[in-house]
N, C-alpha and C positions, 0 to 999 in steps of 0.2 A: 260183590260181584255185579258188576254193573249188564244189563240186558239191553240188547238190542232193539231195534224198533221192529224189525220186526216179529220178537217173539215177546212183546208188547201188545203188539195188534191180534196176537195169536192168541195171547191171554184174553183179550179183549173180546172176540170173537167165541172165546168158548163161555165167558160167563153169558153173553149174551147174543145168539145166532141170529135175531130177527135184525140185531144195526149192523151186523155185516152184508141181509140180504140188502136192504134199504141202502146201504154205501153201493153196492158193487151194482145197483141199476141206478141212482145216480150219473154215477163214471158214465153208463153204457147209452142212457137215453138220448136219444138223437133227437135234435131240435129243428123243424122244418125252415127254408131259407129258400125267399121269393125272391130272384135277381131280375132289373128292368132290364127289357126289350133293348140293346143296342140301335142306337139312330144312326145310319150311312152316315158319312161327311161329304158334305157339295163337295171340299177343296179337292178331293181325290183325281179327278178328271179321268179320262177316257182308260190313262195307263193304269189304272186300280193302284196307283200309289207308285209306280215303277220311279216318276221322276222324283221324288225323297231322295233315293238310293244313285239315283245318280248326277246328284250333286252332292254326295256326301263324299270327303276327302279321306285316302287311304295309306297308309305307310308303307312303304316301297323303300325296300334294305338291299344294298348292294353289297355284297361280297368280295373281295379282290384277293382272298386268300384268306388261307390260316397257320398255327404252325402252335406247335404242343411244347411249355416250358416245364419245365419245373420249377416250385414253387419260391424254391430259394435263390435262382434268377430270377424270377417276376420279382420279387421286392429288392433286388439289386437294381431294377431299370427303375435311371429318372433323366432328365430332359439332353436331348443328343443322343439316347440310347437307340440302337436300332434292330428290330426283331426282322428274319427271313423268315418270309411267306413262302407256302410252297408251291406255289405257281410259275410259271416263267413269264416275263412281262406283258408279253404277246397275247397271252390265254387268255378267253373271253374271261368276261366277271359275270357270276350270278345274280341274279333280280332274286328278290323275295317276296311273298304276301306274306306277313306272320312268319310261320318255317317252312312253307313251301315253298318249294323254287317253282317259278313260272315263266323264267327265260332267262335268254345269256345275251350277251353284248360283247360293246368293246368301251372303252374307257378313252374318252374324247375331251376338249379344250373347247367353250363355249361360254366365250366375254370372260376371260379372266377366272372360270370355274369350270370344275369336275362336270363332265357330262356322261351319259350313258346311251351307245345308240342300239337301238335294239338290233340282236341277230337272228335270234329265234325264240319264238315262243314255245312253250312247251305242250303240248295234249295232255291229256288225263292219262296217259298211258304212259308217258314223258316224265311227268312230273316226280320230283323227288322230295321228301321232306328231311330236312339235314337234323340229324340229330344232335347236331353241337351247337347248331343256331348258326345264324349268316354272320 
């Protein structure tokens, strides 16, 4: 019959109770940790670091609709296929940060590509996060 570890350790501990005190403050004993002083950086300038963050580029998802298949039309569609969105052409399109929405548009032509011109931004009270994703 083959025994477990732990009623091994349990054997273990009863021949002998002082290597179980001696293990179990081992585990417990906390070792002191001296961390250096952080040094300011010059580069930070007056914005405490604000210009980092805005020159960093962010991904901005536009929406133009959606529309819910079943599974066994999804792997029926291939090139020519065409899904209806549920929107009417008209209808602004969503902006996205991540899955929040943060404004709507309209869907414009600008040098030969898709453009988006803003309509409205949305407030913190506005705002909506899509649980299907943009």
């Amino acid at each position: 019959m083959a025994e477990t570890a732990e009623a091994i350790e349990e054997n273990q501990n009863q021949e002998n109770p002082d290597a179980s005190e001696d293990k179990a403050e081992s585990k417990t004993q906390a070792q002191p940790v001296e961390f250096s002083e952080a040094v300011p950086s010059e580069d930070l300038g007056a914005g405490g670091g604000i210009e980092i963050l805005l020159n960093m580029s962010i991904l901005v998802t536009v929406s133009i609709g959606q529309t819910e298949i079943p599974v066994r039309q999804l792997l029926q569609l291939g090139p020519g296929s065409v899904l209806r969105l549920d929107k009417p052409i008209d209808a602004p399109v969503d902006l996205y940060l991540r899955d929040t929405k943060f404004a709507t548009g309209n869907v414009v032509v600008v040098e030969d590509r898709f453009a988006v011109r803003i309509k409205q931004i949305l407030g913190l009270g506005d705002s909506a996060v899509n649980p299907t994703g943009p």
